[in-house]
C-alpha positions in Angstrom: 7.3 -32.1 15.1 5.0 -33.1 11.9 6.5 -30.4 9.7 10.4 -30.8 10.9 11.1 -31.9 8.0 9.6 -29.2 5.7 11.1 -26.7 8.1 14.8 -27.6 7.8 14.3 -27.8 3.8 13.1 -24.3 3.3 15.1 -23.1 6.2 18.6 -24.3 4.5 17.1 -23.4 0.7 16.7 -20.1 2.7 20.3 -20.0 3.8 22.1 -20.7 0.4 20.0 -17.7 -1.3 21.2 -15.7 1.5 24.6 -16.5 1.4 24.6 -15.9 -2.2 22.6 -12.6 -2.7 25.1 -11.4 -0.2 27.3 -9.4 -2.8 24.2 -8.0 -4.9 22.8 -7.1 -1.6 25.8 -4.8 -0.8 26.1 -3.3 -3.5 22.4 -2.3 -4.1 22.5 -1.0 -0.7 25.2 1.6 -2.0 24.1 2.6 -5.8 20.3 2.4 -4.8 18.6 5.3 -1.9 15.4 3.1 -2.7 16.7 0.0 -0.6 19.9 1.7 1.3 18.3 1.7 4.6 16.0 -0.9 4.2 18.3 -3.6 3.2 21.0 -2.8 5.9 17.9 -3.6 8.3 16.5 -6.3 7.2 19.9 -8.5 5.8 22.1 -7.3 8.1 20.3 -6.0 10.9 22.1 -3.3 11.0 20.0 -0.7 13.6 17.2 -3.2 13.9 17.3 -4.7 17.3 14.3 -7.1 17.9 10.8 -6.1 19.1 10.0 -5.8 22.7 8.0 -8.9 23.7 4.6 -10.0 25.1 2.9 -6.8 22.7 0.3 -7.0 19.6 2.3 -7.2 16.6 1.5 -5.9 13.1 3.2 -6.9 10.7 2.4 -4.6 6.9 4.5 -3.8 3.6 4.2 -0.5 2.1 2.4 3.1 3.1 -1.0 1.9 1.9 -1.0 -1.1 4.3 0.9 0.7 7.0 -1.8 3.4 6.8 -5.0 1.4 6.1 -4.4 -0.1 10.3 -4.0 2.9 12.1 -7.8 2.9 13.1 -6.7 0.0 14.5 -3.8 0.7 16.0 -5.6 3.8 17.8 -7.9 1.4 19.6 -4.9 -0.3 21.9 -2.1 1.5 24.1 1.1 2.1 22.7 3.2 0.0 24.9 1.8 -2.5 23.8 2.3 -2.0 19.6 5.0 -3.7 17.9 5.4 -2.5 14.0 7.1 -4.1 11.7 7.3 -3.1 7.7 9.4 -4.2 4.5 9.8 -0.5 3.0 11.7 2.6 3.4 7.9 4.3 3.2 6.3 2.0 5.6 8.5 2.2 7.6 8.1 6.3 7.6 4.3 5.5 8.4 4.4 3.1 11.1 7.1 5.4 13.4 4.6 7.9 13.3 2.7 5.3 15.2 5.2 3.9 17.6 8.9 5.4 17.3 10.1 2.9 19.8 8.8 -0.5 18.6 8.7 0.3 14.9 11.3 -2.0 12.6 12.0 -3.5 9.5 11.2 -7.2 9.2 14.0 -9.1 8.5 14.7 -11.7 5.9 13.1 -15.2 7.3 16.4 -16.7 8.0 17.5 -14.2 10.5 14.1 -14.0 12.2 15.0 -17.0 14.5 17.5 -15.3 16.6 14.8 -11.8 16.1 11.4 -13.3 16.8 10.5 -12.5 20.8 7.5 -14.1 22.1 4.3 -12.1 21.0 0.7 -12.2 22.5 -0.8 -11.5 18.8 0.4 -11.4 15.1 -1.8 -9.8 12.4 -0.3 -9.9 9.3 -1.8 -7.3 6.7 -2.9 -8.9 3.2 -0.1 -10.7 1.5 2.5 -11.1 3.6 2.5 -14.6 3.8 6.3 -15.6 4.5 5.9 -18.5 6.0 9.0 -18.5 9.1 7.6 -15.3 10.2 4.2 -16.9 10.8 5.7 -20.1 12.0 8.2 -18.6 14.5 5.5 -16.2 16.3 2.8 -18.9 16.4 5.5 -21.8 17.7 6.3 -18.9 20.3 3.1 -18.7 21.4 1.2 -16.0 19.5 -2.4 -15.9 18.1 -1.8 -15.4 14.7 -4.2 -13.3 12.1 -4.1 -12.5 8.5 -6.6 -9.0 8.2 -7.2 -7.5 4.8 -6.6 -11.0 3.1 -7.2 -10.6 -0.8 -5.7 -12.9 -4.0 -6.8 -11.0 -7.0 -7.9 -12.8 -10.2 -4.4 -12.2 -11.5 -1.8 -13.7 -8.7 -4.7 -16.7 -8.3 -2.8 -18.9 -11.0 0.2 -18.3 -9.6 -0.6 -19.1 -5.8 -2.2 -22.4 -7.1 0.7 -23.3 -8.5 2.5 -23.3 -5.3 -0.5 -25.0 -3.4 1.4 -27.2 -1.1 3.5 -24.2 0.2 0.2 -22.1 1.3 -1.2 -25.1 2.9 2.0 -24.9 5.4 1.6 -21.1 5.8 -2.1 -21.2 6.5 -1.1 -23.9 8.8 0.0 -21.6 11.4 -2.9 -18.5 10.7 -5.6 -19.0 13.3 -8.0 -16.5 11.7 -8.3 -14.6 8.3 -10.3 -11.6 7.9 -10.7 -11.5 4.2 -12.1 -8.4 1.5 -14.8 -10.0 -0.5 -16.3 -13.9 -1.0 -14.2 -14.2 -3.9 -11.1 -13.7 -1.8 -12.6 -15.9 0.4 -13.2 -18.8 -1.6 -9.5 -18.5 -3.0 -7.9 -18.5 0.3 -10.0 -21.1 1.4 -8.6 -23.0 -1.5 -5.2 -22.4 -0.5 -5.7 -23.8 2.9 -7.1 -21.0 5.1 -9.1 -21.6 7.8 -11.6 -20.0 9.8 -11.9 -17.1 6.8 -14.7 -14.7 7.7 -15.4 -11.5 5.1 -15.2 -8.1 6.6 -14.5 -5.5 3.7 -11.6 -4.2 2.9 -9.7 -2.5 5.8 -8.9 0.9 3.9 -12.7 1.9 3.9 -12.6 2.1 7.3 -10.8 5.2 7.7 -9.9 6.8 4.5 -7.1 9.7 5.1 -8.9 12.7 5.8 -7.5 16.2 4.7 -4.7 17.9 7.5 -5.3 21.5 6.3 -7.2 23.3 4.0 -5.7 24.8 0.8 -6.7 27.4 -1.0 -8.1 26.2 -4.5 -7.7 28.5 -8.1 -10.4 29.4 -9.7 -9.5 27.5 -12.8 -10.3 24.2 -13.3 -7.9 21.5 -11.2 -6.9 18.0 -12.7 -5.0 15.6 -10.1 -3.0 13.0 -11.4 -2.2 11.2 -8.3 -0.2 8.4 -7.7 1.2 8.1 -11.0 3.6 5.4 -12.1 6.6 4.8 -14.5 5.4 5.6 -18.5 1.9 7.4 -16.9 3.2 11.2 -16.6 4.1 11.2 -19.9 0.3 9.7 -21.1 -1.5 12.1 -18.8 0.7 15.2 -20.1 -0.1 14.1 -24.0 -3.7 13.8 -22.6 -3.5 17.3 -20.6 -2.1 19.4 -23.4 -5.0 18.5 -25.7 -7.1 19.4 -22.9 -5.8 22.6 -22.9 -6.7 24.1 -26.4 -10.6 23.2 -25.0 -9.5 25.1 -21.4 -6.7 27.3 -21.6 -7.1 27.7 -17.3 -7.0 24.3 -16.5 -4.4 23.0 -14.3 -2.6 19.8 -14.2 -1.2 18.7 -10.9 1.0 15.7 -10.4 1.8 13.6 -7.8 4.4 10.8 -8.3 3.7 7.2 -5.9 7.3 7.0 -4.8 9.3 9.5 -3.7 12.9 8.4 -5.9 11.0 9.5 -9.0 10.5 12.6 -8.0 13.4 14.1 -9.9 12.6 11.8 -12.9 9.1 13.1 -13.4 10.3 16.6 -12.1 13.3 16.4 -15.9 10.1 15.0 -18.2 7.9 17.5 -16.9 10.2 20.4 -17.4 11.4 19.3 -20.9 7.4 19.3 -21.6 6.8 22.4 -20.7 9.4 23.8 -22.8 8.2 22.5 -25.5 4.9 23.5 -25.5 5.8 26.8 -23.7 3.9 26.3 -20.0 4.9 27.6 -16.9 6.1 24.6 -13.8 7.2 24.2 -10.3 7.6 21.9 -7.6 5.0 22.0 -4.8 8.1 22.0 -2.4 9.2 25.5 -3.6 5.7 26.9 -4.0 2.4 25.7 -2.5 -0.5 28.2 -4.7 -1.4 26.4 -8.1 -0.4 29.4 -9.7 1.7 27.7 -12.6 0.1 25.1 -15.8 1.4 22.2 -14.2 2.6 21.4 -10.5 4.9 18.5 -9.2 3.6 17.7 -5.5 7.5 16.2 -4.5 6.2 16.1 -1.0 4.7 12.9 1.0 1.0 13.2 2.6 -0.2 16.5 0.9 -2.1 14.2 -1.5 -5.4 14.1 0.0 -5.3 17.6 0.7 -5.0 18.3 -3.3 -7.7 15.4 -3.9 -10.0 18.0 -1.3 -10.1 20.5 -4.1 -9.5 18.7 -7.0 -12.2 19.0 -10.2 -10.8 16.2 -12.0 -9.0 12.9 -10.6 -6.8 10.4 -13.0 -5.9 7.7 -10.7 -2.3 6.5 -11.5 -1.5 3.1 -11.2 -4.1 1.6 -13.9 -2.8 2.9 -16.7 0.2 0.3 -16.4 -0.4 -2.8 -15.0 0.4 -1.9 -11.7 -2.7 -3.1 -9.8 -4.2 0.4 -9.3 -4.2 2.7 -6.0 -7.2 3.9 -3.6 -9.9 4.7 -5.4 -12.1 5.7 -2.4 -9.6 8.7 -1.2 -10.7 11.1 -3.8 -14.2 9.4 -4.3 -15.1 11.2 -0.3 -14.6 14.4 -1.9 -16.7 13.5 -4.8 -14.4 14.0 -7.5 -14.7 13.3 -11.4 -12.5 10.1 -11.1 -10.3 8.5 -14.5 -8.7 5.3 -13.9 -7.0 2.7 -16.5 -8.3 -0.5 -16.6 -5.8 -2.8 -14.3 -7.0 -1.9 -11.0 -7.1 -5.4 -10.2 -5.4 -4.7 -6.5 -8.4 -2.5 -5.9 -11.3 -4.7 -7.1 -13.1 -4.3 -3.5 -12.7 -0.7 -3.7 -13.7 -0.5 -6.6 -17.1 -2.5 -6.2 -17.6 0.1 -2.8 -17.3 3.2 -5.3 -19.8 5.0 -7.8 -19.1 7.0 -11.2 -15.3 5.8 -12.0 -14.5 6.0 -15.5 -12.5 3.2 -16.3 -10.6 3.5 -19.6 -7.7 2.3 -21.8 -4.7 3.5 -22.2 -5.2 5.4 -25.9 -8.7 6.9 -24.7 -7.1 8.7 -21.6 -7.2 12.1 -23.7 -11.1 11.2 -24.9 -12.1 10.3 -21.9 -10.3 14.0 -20.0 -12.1 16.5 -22.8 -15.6 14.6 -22.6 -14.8 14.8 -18.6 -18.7 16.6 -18.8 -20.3 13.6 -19.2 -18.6 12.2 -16.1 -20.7 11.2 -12.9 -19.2 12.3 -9.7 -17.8 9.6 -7.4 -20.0 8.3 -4.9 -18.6 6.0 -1.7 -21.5 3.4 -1.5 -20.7 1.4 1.7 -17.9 1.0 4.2 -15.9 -1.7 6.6 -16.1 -2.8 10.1 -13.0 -3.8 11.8 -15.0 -4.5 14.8 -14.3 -8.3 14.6 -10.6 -7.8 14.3 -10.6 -5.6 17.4 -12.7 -8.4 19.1 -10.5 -11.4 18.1 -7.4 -9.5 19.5 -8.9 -7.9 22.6 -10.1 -11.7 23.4 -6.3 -12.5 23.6 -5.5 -9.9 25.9 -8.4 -10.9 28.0 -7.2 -14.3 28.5 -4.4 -13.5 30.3 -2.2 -15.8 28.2 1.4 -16.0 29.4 3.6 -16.0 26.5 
């Protein structure tokens, strides 16, 4: 075998981290609800039998990728779905799919006693680790990366470790990239047969699961927000205020263990400058100054009759979130400048206001001046479909 040799060196480089992350392992499993149930699954397996074989298996890392492929997903039975994730919310999206196949992805040194023969892979953007690709291919499975991106940011840093992505890309029989610019990049890291597509989550953008009933005052949406952004967009919201005494401020944390974080900054603030709060979980009107939404999924139902977006995730360099899920509902949309996860996206939408950090609160009382969002094009996943439906046609035997 030409890369036996490569293969026992990472695999036993792999083994001695393992063997010593053990102990920090354990005991991040007990002080932190963040990683409890994930790392029990994917270090020690514990409740995470291995897939049922000869199925299409996805393989994603958080909500946003684990949501972006259900229009995929929907276009092939269920038996046949395997899911596979790396956190406690993707998991949470991709049983919604497929209860029965649906499991955490182990880490690479236990995935050779895991890995069952599969008819497909598709791996979802960066998730190159390279013994989950080599184990599925070497078992016989066509393997795809979909939704392949490097931003402008990570690029140094993947070209530093050249010689590793050669091997990965090694055993990737197609890539389904965002843009030309991701293209190029993974072509420079050793992918092969790269062909451009768009990104994946313009396909099917989350569309609203009920209607709620908006106030008649006017409705900002922080959504998505991140560690050091509440407190920015409250500073931003309160000058807002003295212009619009009505105005609401709504805001939705990304991850769900900051919830009572946000929920002790925002009450403190709103003692201080004497303004009523709850949590969305007690109380869904907007009939309070500012509202927690504690809840998962309910986001794109506030973006539906939302006035004002501020796009968390950009105001810290966190890489930015969806841009296009409030642009469909043509939304005045604020963002910070390092959105550089959502470049594509960003390119596909109209009328964001991009802005730094300091000019949040400039940008929120001029919010007149702002165009509306406008979604300018969307993806086709048609050729992934294709590629994957011409392995099930060939009656491979796995």
């Amino acid at each position: 075998m030409r890369n036996r040799p490569f293969l026992i060196i990472y695999t036993t480089i792999l083994g001695f981290i393992y063997i010593l992350a053990i102990p920090f392992l354990i005991f991040l499993s007990k002080k932190k609800l963040k990683y409890k149930e994930s790392i029990k699954a994917r270090f020690f397996l514990k409740g995470n039998p291995p897939l049922d074989s000869d199925g299409i298996w996805f393989h994603s890392c958080s909500y946003g990728e684990a949501r972006a492929i259900y229009p995929i997903l929907d276009k092939f039975p269920k038996e046949l779905l395997r899911l596979t994730t790396t956190t406690q919310t993707g998991y949470r999206a991709i049983s919604q799919k497929c209860s029965k196949n649906s499991r955490y992805l182990p880490f690479e040194i236990l995935l050779f006693s895991w890995i069952k023969p599969q008819k497909v892979l598709v791996v979802v953007e960066a998730e190159l680790w390279y013994l989950l690709l080599f184990l599925a291919k070497s078992r016989g499975a066509k393997t795809l990366l979909i939704n392949g991106r490097i931003s402008s940011r990570s690029f140094p840093k993947y070209r530093l470790f050249k010689w590793f992505y050669k091997k990965v890309f090694e055993n990737i029989d197609e890539v389904y990239a965002q843009t030309n610019i991701d293209k190029k990049r993974l072509e420079a890291l050793g992918a092969k047969s790269v062909k451009v597509i768009g990104n994946i989550k313009l396909f099917d953008i989350p569309k609203p699961t009920r209607e709620l009933s908006k106030p008649k005052a006017l409705l900002i949406c922080a959504g998505s927000t991140h560690e050091l952004e509440e407190s920015l967009i409250l500073d931003a919201f309160i000058a807002f205020r003295k212009r619009d005494r009505y105005s609401r401020l709504i805001i939705a944390p990304r991850h769900p263990e900051r919830f009572k974080k946000v929920s002790l900054l925002i009450d403190e603030f709103a003692r201080e400058h004497h303004l009523s709060w709850h949590k969305f979980s007690e109380n869904e009107a907007f009939n309070s100054d500012i509202i927690l939404v504690d809840v998962l999924g309910e986001l794109v139902n506030i973006y539906a009759i939302s006035d004002i977006v501020i796009l968390g995730g950009a105001f810290e360099p966190y890489g930015g979130h969806n841009f296009a899920e409030p642009a469909q509902f043509n939304c005045k949309i604020i963002s910070g400048e390092h959105y550089f996860n959502q470049i594509d996206i960003f390119n596909m939408v109209d009328g964001i206001e991009v802005v730094k950090r300091e000019s949040l609160k400039d940008a929120l009382l001029g919010h007149k001046k702002i165009k509306r969002a406008v979604i300018k094009r969307q993806t086709d996943i048609r050729p992934i479909l294709k590629s994957i439906e011409r392995e099930l046609e060939s009656g491979k035997s796995i």
